[in-house]
Every structure is written in structure tokens, then in C-alpha cells.
C-alpha positions in Angstrom: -12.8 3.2 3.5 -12.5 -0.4 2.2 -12.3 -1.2 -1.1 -13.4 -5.1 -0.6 -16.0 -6.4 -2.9 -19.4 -7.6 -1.6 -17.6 -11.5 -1.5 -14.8 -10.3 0.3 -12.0 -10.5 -2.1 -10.1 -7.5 -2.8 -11.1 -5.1 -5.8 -9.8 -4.8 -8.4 -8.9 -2.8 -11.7 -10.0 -3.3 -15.2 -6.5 -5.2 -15.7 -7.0 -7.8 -13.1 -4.4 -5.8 -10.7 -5.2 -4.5 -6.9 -4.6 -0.9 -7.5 -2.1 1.3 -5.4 -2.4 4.7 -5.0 0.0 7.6 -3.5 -1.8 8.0 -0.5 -1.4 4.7 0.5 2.0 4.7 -0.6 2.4 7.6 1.6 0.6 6.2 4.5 2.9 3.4 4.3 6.1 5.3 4.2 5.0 7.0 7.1 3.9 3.7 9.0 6.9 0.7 7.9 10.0 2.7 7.5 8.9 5.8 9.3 10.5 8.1 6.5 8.7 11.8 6.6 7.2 12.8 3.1 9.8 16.3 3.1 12.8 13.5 3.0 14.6 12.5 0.4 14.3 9.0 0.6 10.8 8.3 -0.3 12.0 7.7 -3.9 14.7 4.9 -3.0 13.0 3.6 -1.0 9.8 2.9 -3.4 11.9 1.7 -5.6 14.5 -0.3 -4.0 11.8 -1.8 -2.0 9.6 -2.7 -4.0 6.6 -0.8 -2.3 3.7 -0.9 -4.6 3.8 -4.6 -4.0 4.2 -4.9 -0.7 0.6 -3.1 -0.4 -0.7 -5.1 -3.2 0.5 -8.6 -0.8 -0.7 -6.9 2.2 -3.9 -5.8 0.8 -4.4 -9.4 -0.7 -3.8 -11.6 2.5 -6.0 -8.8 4.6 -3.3 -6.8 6.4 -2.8 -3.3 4.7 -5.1 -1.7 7.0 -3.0 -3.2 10.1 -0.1 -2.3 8.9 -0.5 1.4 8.2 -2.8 2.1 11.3 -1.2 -0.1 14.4 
């Protein structure tokens, strides 16, 4: 399901911000780095990697949903 607004620029929250939820930080984990969610490296890799921004950039230049779903 997109969340695009009707002039095709990403929605956002009341803060300005393009929100990031778990399942998509799941989905990604599961697509980029391939790291299963019963693995202990989920949380350094968040982290470390900065992965709530990464969706944010790929949801803002158009490429989240080409990312996670190849």
C-alpha cells in the first residue's frame, strides 16, 4: 500500500518527518542484508547502519518499494 500523497510526494508525519515503521524495517532486513528476524544481529545492524534512514532516503527518491521486493 503506498503511502504517497495525491501530488506524489511522500507522506508525511505531523513533524515534517517520512515515518518508519518496524515492518518496514523488518522487510528491509530481510531484503538488503538478508539477516533473519530470529538473529541476533537485527539490533547492530539498525543501529550501526543507520537503517531508519536509509528507508526514509529510499522512500524519498522513490526506491523503498524496489528495494525490499526485487
Amino acid at each position: 500500500m503506498s503511502r504517497r500523497s495525491h501530488h506524489g510526494r511522500q507522506a508525511r508525519d505531523l513533524f515534517g518527518e517520512i515515518p518508519v515503521t518496524w515492518p518496514e524495517i523488518w522487510d528491509w532486513l530481510e531484503a538488503i542484508p538478508k539477516i533473519p528476524r530470529d538473529s541476533w544481529r537485527p539490533v547492530y545492524y539498525i543501529e550501526y547502519w543507520n537503517v531508519p534512514e536509509k528507508i526514509r532516503a529510499a522512500k524519498l527518491n522513490g526506491t523503498y518499494h524496489q528495494i525490499i521486493n526485487p
